[in-house]
C-alpha positions in Angstrom: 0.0 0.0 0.0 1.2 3.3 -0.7 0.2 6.0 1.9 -0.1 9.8 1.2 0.1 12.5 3.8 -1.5 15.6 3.1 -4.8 17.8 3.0 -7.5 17.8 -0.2 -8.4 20.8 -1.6 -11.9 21.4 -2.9 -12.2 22.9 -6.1 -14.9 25.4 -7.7 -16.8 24.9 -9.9 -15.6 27.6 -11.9 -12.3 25.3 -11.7 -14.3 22.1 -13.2 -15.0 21.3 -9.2 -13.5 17.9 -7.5 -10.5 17.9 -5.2 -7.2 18.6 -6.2 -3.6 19.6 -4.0 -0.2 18.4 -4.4 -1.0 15.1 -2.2 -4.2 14.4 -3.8 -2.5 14.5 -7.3 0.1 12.4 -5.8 -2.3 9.9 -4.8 -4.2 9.8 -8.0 -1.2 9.1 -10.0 -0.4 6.4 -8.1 -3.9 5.0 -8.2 -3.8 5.5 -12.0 -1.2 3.5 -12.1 -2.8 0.7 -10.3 -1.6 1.0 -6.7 -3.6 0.8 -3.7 -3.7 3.9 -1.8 -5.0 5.5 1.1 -4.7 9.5 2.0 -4.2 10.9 5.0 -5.2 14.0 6.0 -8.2 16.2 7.5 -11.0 18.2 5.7 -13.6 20.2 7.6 -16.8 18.8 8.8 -18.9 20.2 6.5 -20.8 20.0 3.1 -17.3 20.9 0.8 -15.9 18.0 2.8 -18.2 15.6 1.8 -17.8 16.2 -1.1 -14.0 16.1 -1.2 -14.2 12.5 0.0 -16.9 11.6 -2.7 -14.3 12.7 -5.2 -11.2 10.8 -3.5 -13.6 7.6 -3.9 -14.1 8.3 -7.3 -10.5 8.9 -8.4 -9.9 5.2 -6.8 -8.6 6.9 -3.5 -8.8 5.4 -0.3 -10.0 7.6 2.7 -10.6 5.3 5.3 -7.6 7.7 7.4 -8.9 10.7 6.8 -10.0 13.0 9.6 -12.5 15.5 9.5 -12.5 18.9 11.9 -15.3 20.9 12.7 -13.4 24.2 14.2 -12.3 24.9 10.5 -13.8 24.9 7.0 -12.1 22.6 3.9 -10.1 24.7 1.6 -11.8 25.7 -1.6 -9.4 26.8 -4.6 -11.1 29.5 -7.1 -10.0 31.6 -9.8 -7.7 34.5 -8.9 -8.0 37.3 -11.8 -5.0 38.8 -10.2 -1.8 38.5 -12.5 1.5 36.9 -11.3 3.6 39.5 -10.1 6.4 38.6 -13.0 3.3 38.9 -15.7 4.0 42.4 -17.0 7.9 41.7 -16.9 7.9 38.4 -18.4 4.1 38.4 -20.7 3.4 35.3 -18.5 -0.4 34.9 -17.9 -1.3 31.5 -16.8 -3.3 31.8 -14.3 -3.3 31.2 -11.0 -5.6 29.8 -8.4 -6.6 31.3 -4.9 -7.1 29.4 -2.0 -10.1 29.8 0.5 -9.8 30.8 3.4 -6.5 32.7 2.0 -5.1 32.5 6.2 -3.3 28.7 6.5 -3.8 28.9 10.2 -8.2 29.3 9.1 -7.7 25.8 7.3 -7.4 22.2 8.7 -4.2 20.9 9.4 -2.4 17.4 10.7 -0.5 17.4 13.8 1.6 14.5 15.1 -1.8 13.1 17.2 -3.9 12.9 13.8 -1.1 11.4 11.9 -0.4 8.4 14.7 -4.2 7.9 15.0 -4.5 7.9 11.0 -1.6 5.6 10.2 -2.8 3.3 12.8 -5.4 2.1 10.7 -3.3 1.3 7.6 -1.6 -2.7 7.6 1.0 -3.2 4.7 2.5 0.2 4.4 5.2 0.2 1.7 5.9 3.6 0.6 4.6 6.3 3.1 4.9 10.6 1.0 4.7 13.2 3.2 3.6 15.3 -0.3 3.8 18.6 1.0 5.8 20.8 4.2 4.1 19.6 7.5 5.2 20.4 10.7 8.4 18.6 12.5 6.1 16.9 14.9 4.2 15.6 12.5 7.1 14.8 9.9 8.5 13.0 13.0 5.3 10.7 13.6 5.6 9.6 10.3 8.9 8.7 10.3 8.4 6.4 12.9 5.4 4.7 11.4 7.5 4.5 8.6 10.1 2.7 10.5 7.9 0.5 12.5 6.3 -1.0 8.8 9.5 -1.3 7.3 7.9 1.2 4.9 10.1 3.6 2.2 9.6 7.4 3.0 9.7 9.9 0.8 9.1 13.6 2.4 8.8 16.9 0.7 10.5 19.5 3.1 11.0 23.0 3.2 14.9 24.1 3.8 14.8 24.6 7.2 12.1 21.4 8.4 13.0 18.4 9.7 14.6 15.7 7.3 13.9 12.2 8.6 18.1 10.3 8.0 16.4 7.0 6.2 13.7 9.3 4.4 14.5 10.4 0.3 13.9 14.4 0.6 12.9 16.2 -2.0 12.7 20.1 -1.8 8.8 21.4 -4.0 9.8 24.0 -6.9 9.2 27.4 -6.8 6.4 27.3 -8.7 3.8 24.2 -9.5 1.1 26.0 -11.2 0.5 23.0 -13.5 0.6 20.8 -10.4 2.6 18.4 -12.2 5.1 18.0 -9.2 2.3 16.2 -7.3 1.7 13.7 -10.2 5.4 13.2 -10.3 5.2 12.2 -6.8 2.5 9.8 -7.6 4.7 8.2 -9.7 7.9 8.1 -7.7 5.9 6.5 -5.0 5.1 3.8 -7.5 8.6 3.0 -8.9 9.9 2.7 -4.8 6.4 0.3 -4.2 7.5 -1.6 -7.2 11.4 -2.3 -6.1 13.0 0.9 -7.7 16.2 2.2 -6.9 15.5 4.9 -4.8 18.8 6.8 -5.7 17.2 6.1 -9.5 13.5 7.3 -8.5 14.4 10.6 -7.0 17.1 11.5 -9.3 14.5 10.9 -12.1 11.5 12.6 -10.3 14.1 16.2 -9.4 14.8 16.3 -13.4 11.4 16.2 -14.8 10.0 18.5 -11.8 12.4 20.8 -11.3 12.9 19.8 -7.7 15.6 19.8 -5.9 17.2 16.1 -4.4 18.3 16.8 -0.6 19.6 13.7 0.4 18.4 10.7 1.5 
């Protein structure tokens, strides 16, 4: 089984509605490419939730881990009119999404506790992605779930966050506004869950997305 950690977005439907976010594009890669796999993270207990899990279960992703809060709405991405700042230097005009509510700290997020709780009711963890920056605590949890299975762990990290020593760390590019990094990590995930090298699998995954390999 190949585990992803991170939190759905809802999207508009301006936007085509459905979910989207780095770690659900991760996980629906995967699942494209016939894995099993299960996503953990949190969504608010409301409506837009719902319907975020209805669309997991559709894309052939499990949910069965995910955790629901009720002190904070699930994210909804929109259209954002407003230009890049680099569009009137560089003519660039793809567009870019907002995300509602715009504050992080208004949104739902994991802590060490949900993550334990979560990964608790996963058996035959292979490959565990952290697919976007969480918190050390957290980052941590995993680590040691990842350890206890026996499980490969790939984490996307900011510079400064904790880097697990038996984890493959990969650093997110600057700018993912295709979102192809996420599918990319879909597919990492499958090459380790098949036997890959893992020195191979990163190496490959940082040239296509423009990430950055920090060490494994």
């Amino acid at each position: 089984m190949i585990v992803v950690v991170g939190n759905p977005i809802g999207r508009a439907a301006e936007l085509g509605g459905g979910v989207d976010g780095t770690a659900v594009r991760a996980a629906i890669a995967a699942a494209r490419a016939g894995a099993d796999v299960q996503l953990v993270g949190k969504t608010g207990e409301d409506p837009l939730g719902d319907e975020v899990l209805a669309a997991l279960a559709t894309a052939g992703v499990g949910h069965a881990a995910m955790l629901r809060d009720p002190d904070h709405p699930t994210p909804l991405a929109v259209p954002d009119d407003a230009p890049a700042p680099h569009a009137m230097l560089d003519g660039d005009e793809e567009p870019r999404n907002a995300v509602l509510p715009t504050d992080p700290a208004e949104r739902p997020a994991l802590d060490a506790a949900d993550v334990e709780l979560a990964l608790r009711y996963l058996a035959d963890q292979r490959v565990i992605v952290v697919a976007e920056p969480q918190a050390d605590p957290v980052v941590a949890a995993v680590a040691e779930a990842a350890d206890y299975a026996g499980a490969r762990l790939v984490v996307v990290t900011s510079a400064s966050s904790q880097r697990p020593a038996r984890a493959l760390v990969v650093e997110p590019p600057a700018d993912d506004r295709d979102g192809l990094f996420g599918s990319l990590l879909g597919e990492l995930a499958v090459l380790l869950d098949r036997g890959a090298s893992p020195d191979e699998a990163l190496r490959g995954l940082a040239e296509r997305a423009g990430a950055t390999p920090a060490g494994e």
